[in-house]
N, C-alpha and C positions, 0 to 999 in steps of 0.2 A: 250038501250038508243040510238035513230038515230045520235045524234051528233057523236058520238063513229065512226060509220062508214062515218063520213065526215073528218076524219086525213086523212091527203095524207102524203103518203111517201115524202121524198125530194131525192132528186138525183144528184149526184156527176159527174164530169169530172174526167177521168183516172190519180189517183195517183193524188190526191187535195184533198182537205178539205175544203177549202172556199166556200162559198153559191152561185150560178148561179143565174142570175135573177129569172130562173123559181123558183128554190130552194128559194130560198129568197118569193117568192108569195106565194108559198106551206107552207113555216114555218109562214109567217102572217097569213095566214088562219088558222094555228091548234091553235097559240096562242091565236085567238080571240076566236075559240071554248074553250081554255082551261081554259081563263080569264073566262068564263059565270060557271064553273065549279070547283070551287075552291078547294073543299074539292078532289077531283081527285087525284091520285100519279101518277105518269106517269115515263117511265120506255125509255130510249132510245137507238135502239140500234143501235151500227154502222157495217155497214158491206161491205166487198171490191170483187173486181171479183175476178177470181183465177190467175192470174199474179200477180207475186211479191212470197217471200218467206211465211211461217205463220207468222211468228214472225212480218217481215214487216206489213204484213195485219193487223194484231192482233194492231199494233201500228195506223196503218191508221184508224182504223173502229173505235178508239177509238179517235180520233181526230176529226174525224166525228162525232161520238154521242156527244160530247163537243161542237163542233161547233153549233149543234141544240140547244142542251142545255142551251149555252150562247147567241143566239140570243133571246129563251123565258125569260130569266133572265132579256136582256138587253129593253126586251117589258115591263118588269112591273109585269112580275112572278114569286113567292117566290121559290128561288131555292132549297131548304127544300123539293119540290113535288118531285123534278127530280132524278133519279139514270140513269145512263149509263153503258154500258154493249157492250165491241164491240166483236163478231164474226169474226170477220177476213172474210174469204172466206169461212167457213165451214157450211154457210146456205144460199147457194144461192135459189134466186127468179127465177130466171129463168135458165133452163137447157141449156148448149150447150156451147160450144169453140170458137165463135165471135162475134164481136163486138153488136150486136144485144143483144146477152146473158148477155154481160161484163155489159152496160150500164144501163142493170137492176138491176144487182147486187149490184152494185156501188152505196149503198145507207143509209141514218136512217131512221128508223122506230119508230115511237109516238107510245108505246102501253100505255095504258090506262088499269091500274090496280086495 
């Protein structure tokens, strides 16, 4: 289904949780896709670069998927679809030890189930 590959990741600033502007356009965008598709589950996951302890990540990436989470909830969609699931640092996006690497990392991910 094309919609599928129109979620965009949203992306995080170092050690936060809160939605960036960009982040905030990228989660209005998947939730318009998601609203047209209701019967959907969708799965979200949070995930941190690798500064910080696991346990800390483990806690941030999961405050991240929540944070997605609750801004689809607060759009007008049934949070019943949603599960979250944070990774910590253990599935990075992009390979490498700075800033470059970190900023990709530093992410939730919409999968569509």
């Amino acid at each position: 289904m094309a919609a599928r590959g129109q979620i965009q990741v949203v992306y995080f600033d170092y050690d936060k949780s809160n939605l960036r502007p960009d982040a905030r356009d990228a989660s209005t965008t998947n939730a318009g896709i998601l609203q047209q598709y209701p019967d959907w589950r969708v799965l979200i996951e949070g995930h941190c670069d690798e500064r910080g302890t696991e346990e800390y990540n483990l806690a941030l990436g999961e405050r991240r998927a929540n944070t997605v989470r609750d801004f689809y909830v607060n759009y007008g969609l049934d949070q019943g679809r949603f599960n979250t699931i944070s990774y910590g640092e253990s599935r990075p996006a992009a390979p490498g030890h700075d800033e470059q690497a970190w900023a990709q990392n530093r992410r939730a991910v919409t999968v569509i189930q």
